[in-house]
C-alpha positions as a Markdown table, in Angstrom:
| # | Residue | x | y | z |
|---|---|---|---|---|
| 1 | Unk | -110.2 | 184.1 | 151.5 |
| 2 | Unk | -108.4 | 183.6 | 148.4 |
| 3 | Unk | -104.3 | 182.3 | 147.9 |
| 4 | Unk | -102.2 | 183.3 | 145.5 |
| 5 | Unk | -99.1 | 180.6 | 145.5 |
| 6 | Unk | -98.1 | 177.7 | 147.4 |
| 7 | Unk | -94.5 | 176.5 | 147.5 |
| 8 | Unk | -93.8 | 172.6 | 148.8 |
| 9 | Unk | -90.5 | 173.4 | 149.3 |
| 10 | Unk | -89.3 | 176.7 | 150.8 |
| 11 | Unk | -86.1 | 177.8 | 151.4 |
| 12 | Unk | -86.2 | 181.2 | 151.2 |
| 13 | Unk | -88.5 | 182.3 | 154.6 |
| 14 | Unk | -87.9 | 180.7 | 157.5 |
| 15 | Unk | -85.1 | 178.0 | 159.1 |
| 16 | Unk | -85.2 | 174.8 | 156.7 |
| 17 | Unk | -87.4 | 173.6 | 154.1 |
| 18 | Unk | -91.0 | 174.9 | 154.6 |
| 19 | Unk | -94.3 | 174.8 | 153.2 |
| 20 | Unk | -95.8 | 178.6 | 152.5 |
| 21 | Unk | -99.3 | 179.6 | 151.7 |
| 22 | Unk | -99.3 | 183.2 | 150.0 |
| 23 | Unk | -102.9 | 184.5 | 151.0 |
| 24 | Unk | -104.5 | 186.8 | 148.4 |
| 25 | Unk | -105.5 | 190.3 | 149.6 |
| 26 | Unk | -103.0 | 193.5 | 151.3 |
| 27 | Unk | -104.2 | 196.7 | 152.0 |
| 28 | Unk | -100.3 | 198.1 | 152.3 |
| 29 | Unk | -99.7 | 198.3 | 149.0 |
| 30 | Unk | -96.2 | 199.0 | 149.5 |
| 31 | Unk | -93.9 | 200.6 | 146.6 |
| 32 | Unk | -91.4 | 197.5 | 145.3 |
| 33 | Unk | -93.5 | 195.0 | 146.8 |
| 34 | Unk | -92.3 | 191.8 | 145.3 |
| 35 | Unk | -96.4 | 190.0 | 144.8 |
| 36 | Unk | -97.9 | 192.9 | 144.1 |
| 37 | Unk | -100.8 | 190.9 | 142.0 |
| 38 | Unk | -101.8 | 189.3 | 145.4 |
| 39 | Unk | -102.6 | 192.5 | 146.6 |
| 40 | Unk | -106.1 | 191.7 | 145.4 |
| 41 | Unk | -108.4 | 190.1 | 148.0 |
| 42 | Unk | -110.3 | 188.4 | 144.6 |
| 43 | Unk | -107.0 | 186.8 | 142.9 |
| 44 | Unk | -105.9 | 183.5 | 143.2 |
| 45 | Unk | -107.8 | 180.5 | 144.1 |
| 46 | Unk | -110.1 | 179.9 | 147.3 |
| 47 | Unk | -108.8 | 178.5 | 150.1 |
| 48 | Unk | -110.9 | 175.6 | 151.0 |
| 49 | Unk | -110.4 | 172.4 | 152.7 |
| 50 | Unk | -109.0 | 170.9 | 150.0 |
| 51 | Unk | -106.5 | 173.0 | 149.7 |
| 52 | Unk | -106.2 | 172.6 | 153.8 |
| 53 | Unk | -105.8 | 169.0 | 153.7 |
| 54 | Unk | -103.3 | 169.5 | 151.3 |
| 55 | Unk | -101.4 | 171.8 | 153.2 |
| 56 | Unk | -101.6 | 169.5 | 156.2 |
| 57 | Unk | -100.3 | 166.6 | 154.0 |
| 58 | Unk | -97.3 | 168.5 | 153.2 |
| 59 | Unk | -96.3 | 170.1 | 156.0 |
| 60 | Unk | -96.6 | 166.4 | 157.9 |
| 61 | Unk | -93.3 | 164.7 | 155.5 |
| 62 | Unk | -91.0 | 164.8 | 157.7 |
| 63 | Unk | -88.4 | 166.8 | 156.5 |
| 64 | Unk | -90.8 | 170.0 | 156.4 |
| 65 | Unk | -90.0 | 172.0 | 159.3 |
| 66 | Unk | -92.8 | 174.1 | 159.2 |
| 67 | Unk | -95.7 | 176.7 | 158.1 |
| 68 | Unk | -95.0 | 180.2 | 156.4 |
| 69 | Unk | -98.0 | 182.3 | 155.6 |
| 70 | Unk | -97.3 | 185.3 | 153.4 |
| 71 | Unk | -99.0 | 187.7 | 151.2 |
| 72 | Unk | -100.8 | 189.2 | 150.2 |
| 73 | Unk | -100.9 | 190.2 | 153.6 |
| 74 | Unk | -102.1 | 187.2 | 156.5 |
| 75 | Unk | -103.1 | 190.0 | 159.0 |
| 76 | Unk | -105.8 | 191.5 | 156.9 |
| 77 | Unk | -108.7 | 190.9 | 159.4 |
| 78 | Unk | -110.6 | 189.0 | 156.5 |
| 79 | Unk | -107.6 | 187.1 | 156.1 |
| 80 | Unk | -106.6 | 186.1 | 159.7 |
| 81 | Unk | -110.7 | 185.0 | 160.3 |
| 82 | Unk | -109.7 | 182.1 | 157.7 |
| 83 | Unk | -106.3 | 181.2 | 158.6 |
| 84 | Unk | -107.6 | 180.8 | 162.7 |
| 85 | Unk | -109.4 | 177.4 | 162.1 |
| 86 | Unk | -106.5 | 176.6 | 159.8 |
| 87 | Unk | -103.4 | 177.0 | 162.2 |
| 88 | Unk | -105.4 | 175.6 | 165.1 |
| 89 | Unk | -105.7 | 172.4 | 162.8 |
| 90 | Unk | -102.3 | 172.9 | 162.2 |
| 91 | Unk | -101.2 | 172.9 | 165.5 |
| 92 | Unk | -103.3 | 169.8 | 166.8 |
| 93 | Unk | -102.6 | 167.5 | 163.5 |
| 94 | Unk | -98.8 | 168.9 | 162.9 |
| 95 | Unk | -97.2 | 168.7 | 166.1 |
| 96 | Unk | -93.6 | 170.2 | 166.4 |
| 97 | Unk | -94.1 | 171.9 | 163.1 |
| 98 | Unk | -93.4 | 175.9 | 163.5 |
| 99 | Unk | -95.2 | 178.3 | 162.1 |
| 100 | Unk | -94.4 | 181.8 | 160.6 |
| 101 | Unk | -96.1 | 184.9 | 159.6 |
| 102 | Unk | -94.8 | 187.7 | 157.4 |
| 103 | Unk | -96.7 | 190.7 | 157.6 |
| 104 | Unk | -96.5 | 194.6 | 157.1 |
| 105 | Unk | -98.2 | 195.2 | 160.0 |
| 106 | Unk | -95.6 | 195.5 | 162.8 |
| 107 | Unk | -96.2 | 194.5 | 166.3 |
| 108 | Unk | -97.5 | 197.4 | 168.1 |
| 109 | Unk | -100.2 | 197.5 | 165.1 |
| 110 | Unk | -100.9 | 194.0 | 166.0 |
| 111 | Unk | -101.1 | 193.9 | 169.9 |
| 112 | Unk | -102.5 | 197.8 | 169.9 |
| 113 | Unk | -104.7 | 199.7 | 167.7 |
| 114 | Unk | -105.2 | 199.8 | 164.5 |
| 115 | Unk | -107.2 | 198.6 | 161.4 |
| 116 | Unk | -106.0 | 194.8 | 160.8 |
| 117 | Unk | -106.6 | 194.3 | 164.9 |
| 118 | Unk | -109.7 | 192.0 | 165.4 |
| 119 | Unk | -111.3 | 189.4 | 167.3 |
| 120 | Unk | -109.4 | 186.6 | 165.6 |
| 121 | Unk | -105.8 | 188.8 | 166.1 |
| 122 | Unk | -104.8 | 188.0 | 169.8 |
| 123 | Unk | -105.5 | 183.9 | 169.0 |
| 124 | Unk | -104.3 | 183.7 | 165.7 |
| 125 | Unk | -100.6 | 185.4 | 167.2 |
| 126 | Unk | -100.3 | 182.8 | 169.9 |
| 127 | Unk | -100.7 | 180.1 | 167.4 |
| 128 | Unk | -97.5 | 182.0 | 165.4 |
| 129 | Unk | -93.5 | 181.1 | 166.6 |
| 130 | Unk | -92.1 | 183.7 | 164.4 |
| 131 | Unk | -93.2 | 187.1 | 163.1 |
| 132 | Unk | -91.7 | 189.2 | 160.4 |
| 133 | Unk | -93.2 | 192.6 | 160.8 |
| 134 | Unk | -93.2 | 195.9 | 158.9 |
| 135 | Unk | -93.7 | 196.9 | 155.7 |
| 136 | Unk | -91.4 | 196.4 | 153.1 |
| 137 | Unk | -89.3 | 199.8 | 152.2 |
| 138 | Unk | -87.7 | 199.8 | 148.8 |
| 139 | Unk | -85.3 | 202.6 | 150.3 |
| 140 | Unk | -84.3 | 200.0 | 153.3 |
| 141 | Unk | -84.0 | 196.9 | 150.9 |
| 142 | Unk | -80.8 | 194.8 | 151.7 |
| 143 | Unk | -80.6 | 191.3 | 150.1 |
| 144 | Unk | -78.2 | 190.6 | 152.8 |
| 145 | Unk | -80.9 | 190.2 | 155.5 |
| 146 | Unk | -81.7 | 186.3 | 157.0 |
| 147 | Unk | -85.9 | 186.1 | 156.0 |
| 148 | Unk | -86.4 | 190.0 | 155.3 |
| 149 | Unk | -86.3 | 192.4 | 152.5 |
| 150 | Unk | -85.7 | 195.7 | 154.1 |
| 151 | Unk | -84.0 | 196.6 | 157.5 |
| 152 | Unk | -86.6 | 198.0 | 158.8 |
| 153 | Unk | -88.4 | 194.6 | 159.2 |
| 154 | Unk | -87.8 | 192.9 | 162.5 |
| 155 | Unk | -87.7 | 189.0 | 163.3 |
| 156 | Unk | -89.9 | 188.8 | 166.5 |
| 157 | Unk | -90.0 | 185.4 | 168.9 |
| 158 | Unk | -94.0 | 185.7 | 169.4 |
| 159 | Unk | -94.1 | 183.8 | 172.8 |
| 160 | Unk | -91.6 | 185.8 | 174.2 |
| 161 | Unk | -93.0 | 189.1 | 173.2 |
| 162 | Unk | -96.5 | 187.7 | 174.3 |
| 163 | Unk | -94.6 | 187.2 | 177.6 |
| 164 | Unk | -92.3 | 190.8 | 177.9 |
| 165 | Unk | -95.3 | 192.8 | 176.8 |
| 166 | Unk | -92.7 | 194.1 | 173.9 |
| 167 | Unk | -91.2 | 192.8 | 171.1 |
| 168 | Unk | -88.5 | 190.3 | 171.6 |
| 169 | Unk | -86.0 | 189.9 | 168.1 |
| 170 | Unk | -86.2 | 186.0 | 167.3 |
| 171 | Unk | -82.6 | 184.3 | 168.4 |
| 172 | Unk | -81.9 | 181.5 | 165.4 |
């Protein structure tokens, strides 16, 4: 797997300052997308454990209140086979850190059938707090929206849609 962009200091998608790791690679391609060039699995740089240990650094200061992984697209089933190990390191060495996802699949995609479902899918969710799903729609685009671009996106509390069997809007 290949990133695109790390930002240290992340204001912009999730609650407080956060650390995000855009992965390289989206099969959406939707129309507007705002990092369109990491649509390509091959751009960026590779993610190694370098670039791991890193991320572990920074998301340990402790005014970093979590993980955002972004795209590119982090449910592309190349993509989540990479960030498994990651977030599981994550979790163990980063306790109390959350951890968010934005991706354009939306949750029936995820927990059902379809093309970015694998055997890395079901572990890699429960290792998520927070999931913005959907794809972005240039038609549904409000800037108005807390952590989304269109209104069609939904903020989804993973443990406690894990738990209802259905997706459960995250409560800030």
């Amino acid at each position: 797997m290949n990133y695109a962009n790390i930002k240290t200091c992340d204001i912009a998608d999730g609650p407080g300052v956060r650390t995000a790791l855009f992965v390289s690679g989206c099969t959406h391609h939707c129309p507007g997308c705002f990092n369109a060039e990491a649509q390509d699995f091959a751009y960026g740089q590779p993610f190694d454990k370098k670039t791991e240990d890193f991320l572990i650094k920074e998301l340990q200061k402790p005014y970093v209140s979590g993980l955002t992984l972004l795209g590119g697209e982090p449910f592309e089933p190349e993509n989540q086979r990479a960030l498994l190990p990651f977030l599981r390191r994550v979790r163990q060495e980063c306790p109390g850190k959350t951890v968010w996802a934005f991706s354009g699949y939306t949750w029936e995609e995820l927990t059902g059938g379809s093309r970015a479902r694998c055997e890395a899918t079901d572990e890699l969710l429960a290792l998520v707090d927070v999931l913005v799903d959907g794809e972005f729609v240039a038609a549904k685009h409000d800037i108005s929206l807390r952590f989304r671009g269109s209104s069609n996106q939904r903020l989804l509390d993973v443990a406690a849609s894990r738990a209802a069997g259905e997706p459960v809007w995250w409560k800030d």
